[in-house]
C-alpha positions as a printed Julia matrix, in Angstrom:
363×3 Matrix{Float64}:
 -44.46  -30.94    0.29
 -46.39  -27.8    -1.02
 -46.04  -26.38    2.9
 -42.19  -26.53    1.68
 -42.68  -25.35   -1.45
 -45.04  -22.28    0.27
 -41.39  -21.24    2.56
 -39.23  -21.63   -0.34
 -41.49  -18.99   -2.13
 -41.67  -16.88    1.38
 -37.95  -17.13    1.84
 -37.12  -16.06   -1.71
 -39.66  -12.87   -1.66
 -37.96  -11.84    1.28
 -34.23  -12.46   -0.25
 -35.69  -10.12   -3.11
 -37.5    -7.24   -1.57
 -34.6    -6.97    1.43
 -31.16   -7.52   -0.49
 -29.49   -4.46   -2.28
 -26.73   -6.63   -3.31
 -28.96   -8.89   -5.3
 -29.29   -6.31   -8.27
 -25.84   -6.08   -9.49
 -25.57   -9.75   -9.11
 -28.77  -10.65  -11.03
 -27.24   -8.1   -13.58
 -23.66   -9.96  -13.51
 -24.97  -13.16  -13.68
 -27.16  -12.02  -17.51
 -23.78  -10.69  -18.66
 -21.97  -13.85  -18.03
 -24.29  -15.81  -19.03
 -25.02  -13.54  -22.25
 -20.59  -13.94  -23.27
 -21.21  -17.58  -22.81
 -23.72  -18.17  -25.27
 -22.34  -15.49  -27.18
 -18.77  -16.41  -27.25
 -16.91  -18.4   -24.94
 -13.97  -16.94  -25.33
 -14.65  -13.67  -24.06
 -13.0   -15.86  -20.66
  -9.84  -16.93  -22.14
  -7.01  -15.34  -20.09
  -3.56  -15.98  -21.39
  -0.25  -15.4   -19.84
   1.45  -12.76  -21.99
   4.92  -10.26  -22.08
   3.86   -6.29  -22.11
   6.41   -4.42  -23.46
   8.28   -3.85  -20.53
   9.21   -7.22  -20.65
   7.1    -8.73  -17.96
   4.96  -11.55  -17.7
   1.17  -10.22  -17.16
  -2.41  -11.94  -17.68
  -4.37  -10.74  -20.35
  -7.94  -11.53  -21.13
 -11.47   -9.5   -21.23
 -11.7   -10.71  -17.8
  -8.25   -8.93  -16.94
  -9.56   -5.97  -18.01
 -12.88   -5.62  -16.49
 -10.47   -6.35  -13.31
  -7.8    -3.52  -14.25
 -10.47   -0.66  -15.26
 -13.28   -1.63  -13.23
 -10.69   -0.86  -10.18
 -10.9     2.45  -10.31
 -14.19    3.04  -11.11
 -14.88    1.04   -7.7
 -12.57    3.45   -6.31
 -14.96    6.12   -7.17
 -17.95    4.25   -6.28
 -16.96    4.3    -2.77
 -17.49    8.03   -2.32
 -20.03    8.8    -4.72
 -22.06    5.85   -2.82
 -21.46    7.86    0.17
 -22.07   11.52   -1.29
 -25.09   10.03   -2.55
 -26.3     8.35    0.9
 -25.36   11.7     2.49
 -26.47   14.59   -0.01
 -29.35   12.68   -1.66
 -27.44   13.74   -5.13
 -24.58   13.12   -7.17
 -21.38   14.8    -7.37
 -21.13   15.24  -11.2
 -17.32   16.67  -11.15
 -15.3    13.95  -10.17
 -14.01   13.76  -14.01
 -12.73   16.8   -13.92
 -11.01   16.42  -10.45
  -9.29   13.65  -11.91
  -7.89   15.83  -14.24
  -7.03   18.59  -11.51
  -5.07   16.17   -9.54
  -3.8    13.98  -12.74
  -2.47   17.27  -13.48
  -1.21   18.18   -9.73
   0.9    15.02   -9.7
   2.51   15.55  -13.39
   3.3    18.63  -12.19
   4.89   17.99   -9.09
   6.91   14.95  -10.85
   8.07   17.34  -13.75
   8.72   20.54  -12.04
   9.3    23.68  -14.46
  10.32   21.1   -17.41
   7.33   18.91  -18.79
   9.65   16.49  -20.36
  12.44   15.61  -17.27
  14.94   12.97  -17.66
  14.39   12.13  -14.2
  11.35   12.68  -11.3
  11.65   16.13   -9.46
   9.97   14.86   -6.43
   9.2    11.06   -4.94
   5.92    9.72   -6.01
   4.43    9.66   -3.09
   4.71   13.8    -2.48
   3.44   14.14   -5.47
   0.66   11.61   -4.74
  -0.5    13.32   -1.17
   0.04   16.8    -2.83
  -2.76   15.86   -5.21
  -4.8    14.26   -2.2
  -4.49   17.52   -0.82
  -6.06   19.43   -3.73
  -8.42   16.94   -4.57
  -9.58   17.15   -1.05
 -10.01   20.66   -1.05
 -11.78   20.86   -3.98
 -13.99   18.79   -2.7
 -14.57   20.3     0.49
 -15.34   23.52   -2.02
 -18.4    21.33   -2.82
 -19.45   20.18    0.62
 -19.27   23.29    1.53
 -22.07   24.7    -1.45
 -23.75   21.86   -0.57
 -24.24   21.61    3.28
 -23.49   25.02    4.33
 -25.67   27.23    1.28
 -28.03   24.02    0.83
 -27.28   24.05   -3.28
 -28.64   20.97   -4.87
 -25.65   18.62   -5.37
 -25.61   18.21   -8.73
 -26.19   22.35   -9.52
 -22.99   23.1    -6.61
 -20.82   20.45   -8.49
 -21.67   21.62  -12.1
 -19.49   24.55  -11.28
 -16.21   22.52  -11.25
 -17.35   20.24  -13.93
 -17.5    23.18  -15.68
 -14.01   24.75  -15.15
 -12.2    21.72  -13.83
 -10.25   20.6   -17.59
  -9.18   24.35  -17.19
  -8.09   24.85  -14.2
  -6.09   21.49  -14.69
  -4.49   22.38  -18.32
  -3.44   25.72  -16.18
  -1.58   24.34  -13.65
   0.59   23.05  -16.12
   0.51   26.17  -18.24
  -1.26   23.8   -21.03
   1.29   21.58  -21.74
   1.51   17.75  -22.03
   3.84   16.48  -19.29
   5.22   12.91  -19.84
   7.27   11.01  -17.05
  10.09    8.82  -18.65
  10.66    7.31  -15.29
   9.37    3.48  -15.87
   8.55    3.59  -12.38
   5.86    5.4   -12.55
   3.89    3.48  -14.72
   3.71    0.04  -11.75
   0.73    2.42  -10.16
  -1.63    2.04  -13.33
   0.45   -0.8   -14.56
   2.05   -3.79  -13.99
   4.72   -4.26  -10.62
   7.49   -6.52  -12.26
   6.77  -10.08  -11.19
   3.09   -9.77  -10.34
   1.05  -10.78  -13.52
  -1.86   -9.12  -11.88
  -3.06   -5.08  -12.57
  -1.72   -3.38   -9.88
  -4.82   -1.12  -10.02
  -7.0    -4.02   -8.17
  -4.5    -4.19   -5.61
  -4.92   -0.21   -4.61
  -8.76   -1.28   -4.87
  -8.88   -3.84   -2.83
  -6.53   -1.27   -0.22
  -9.21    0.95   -0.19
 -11.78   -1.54    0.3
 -10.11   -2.55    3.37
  -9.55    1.17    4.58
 -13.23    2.43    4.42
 -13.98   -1.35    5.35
 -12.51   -0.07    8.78
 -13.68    2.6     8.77
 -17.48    1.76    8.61
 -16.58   -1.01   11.51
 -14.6     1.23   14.04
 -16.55    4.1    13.57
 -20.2     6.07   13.43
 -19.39    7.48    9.69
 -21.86    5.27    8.01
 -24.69    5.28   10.77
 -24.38    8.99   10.77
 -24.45    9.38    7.05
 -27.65    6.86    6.3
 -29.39    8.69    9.19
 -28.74   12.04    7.42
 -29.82   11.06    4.57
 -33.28    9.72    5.57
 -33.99   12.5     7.82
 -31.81   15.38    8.25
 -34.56   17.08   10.75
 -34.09   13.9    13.24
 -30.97   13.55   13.05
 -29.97   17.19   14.28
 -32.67   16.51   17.08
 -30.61   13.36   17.93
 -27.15   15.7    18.33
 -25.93   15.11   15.13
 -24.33   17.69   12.06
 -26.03   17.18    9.03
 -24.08   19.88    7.21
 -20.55   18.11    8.8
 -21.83   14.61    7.29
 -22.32   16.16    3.87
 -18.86   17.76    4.33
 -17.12   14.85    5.2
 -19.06   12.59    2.1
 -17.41   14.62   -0.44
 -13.76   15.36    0.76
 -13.76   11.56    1.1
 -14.98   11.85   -2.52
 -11.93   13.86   -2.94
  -9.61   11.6    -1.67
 -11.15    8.86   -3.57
 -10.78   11.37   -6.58
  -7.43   11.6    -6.25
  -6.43    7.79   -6.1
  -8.06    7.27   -9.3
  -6.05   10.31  -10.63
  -2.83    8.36   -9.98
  -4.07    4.92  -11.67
  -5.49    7.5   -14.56
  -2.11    9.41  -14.69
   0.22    6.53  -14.35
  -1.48    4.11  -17.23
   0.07    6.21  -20.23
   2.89    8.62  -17.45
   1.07   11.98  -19.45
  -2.18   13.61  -19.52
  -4.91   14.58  -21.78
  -6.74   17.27  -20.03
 -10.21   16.72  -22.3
 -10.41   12.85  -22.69
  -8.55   11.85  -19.44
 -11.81   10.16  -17.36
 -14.22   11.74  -19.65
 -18.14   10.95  -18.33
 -16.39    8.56  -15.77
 -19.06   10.88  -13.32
 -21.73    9.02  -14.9
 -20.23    5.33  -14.91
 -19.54    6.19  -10.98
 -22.93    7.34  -10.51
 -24.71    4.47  -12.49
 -22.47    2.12   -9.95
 -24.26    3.42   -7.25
 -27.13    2.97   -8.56
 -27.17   -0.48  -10.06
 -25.84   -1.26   -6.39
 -29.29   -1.2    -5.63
 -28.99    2.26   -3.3
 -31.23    5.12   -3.23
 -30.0     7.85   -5.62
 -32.31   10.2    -3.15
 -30.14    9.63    0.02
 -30.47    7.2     2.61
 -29.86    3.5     3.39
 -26.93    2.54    1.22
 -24.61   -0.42    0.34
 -21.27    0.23   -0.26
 -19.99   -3.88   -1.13
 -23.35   -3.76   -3.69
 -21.66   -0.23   -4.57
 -18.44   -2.13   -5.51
 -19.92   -4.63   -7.28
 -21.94   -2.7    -9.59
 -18.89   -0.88  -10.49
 -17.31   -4.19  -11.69
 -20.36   -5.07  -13.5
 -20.91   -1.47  -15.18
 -17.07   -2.44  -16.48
 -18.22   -5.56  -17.68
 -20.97   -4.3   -19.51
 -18.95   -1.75  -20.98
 -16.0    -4.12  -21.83
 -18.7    -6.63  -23.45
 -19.95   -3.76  -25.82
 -16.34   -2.98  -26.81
 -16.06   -7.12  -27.25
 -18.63   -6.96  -30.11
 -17.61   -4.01  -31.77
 -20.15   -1.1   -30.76
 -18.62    2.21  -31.58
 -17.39    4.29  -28.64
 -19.84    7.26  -29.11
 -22.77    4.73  -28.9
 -21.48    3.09  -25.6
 -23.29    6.28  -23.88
 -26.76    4.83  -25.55
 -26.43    1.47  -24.43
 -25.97    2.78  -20.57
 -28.51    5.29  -20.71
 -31.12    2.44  -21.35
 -29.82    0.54  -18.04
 -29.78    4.59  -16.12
 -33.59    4.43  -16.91
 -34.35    0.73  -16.5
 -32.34    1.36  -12.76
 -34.15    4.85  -12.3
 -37.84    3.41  -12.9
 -36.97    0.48  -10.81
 -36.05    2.83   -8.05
 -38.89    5.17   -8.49
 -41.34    5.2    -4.72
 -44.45    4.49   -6.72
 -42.7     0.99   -8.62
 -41.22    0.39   -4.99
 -44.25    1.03   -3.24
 -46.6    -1.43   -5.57
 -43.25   -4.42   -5.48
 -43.99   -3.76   -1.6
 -47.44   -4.44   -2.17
 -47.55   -7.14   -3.72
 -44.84   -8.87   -1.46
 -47.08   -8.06    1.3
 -49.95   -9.67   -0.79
 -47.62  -13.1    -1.27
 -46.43  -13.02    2.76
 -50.5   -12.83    3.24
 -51.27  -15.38    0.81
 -48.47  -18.23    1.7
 -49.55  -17.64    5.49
 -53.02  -18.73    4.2
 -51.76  -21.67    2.37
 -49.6   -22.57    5.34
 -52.4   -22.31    7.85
């Protein structure tokens, strides 16, 4: 019996000290069990009509599905910046706005109030992929070919982005009557469930493939634990970095169109305003290095949902919006000590100290 009990603790140290994924699920598993006690029915979900008329679910738990979406959008590439860069693109608000802005525009044309779409949806959609690509190739390229500190290179954009986006449509408030429009951050008619999960999960299954049939996220791990070795070994550092933020870009870009599509106008100051840091803190809680490296992208996900939840919870019991910020800087620097080498270092220690000690108890 206590040579069983010695594994269990063995098995369990080694679950702990080797699983990424296990931090955003410890953290999910407080916040649920925090709403229960709290207030049970935080998950009620009720069949409802929106007003268009449709039949949609409706709950706290909808909505941590619905917005969380497109933060885990986001979370994909910054977890991959981050693996690749060993920083944090800090812009990606503001390219939402560029390419929110890039897709208005396209739908509207020279009139910001048409009675009908100028262009298909989808034009306007890969127009903005386009842009939002390119502007973040404009960051790859400051950081992997002049070696600018990610978060310095990106402040440029975060800087001018809500400009540059007002510009384009010669700072005025586009709004799309077309009803259509609105499935993409919406509802589809007959599908109770936020369509923004379903582009999610799409993406998911995309870079899903595209870490299985490929080298991208071998290359990008080895690049970010040591860029010297891995140009020995034939790779392109500076290509790896490139590639981790147009994919950024593109990933930029789809959460434009959810962003865009939820109210069919645009607010070129508020529209995903600090979303940078919710994406970052994703990352993050998913357990991954913010210094580059080994990363995680389904821990990635997750944390995204649970950053959502948290944030969803502290709407749920009233905290003001400005505060919100406080709240999730205490878990930044509760993740950012808990990542720090010297706490890892002494955790490793003493799980070396436990393997040593239960082999002694087992012997």
């Amino acid at each position: 019996m206590a040579k069983t009990r010695t594994l269990q603790k063995k098995n369990f140290m080694d679950i702990f000290s080797g699983k990424q994924i296990l931090i955003p699920i410890v953290a999910l598993v407080l916040l649920a069990v925090f709403n229960l006690i709290a207030d049970p029915s935080f998950y009620k979900i009720t069949l409802d009509v929106n007003s268009a008329g449709n039949h949609v679910l409706s709950g706290y738990l909808i909505t941590i599905l619905d917005y969380g979406s497109e933060l885990a959008i986001l979370a994909i590439g910054m977890t991959l910046v981050t693996a690749a860069s060993g920083g944090q693109d800090i812009s990606v608000g503001a390219g939402i706005a560029i390419a929110g802005s890039v897709i208005l525009r396209v739908l509207c044309g020279t009139n910001s109030r048409p009675d009908h779409l100028q262009a298909p949806i989808i034009v306007a959609f890969l127009v903005s992929c386009v842009v939002a690509m390119l502007f973040g190739a404009f960051n790859g390229i400051l950081v992997a070919g002049f070696k600018i500190q990610p978060m310095v290179a990106t402040l440029i954009l975060y800087t001018a982005g809500r400009s540059i986006a007002a510009w384009i449509n010669n700072n005025e408030l586009p709004v799309i009557s077309d009803p259509s429009f609105g499935y993409f951050g919406g509802f589809i008619p007959g599908i109770p469930i936020p369509t923004p999960f379903f582009i999610a999960v799409a993406c998911m299954i995309v870079m899903g493939l595209v870490m299985k049939f490929t080298s991208l996220g071998l290359y990008t791990q080895a690049v970010g634990i040591n860029e010297s070795s891995s140009r020995l070994n034939g790779l392109n550092p500076a290509f790896i970095k490139f590639l981790s933020f147009v994919i950024l870009g593109l990933c930029v870009a789809v959460a434009a169109l959810i962003k865009v599509s939820r109210i069919s106008t645009i607010n070129y100051s508020v529209i995903a305003k600090d979303i940078e840091m919710d994406a970052i803190l994703a990352v993050a809680l998913g357990g991954n290095s913010l210094s580059g490296g080994k990363f995680n992208l389904p821990a990635s996900i997750l944390g995204a949902y649970v950053i959502q939840f948290l944030t969803t919870t502290l709407y749920k019991f009233n905290v003001k919006s400005e505060a919100i910020s406080a709240y999730k800087a205490i878990v930044v620097i509760i993740l950012v000590v808990i990542s720090a080498p010297v706490v890892r270092e002494k955790f490793a220690s003493f799980s070396q100290k436990m393997k040593v000690r239960n082999a002694k108890e087992v012997g």
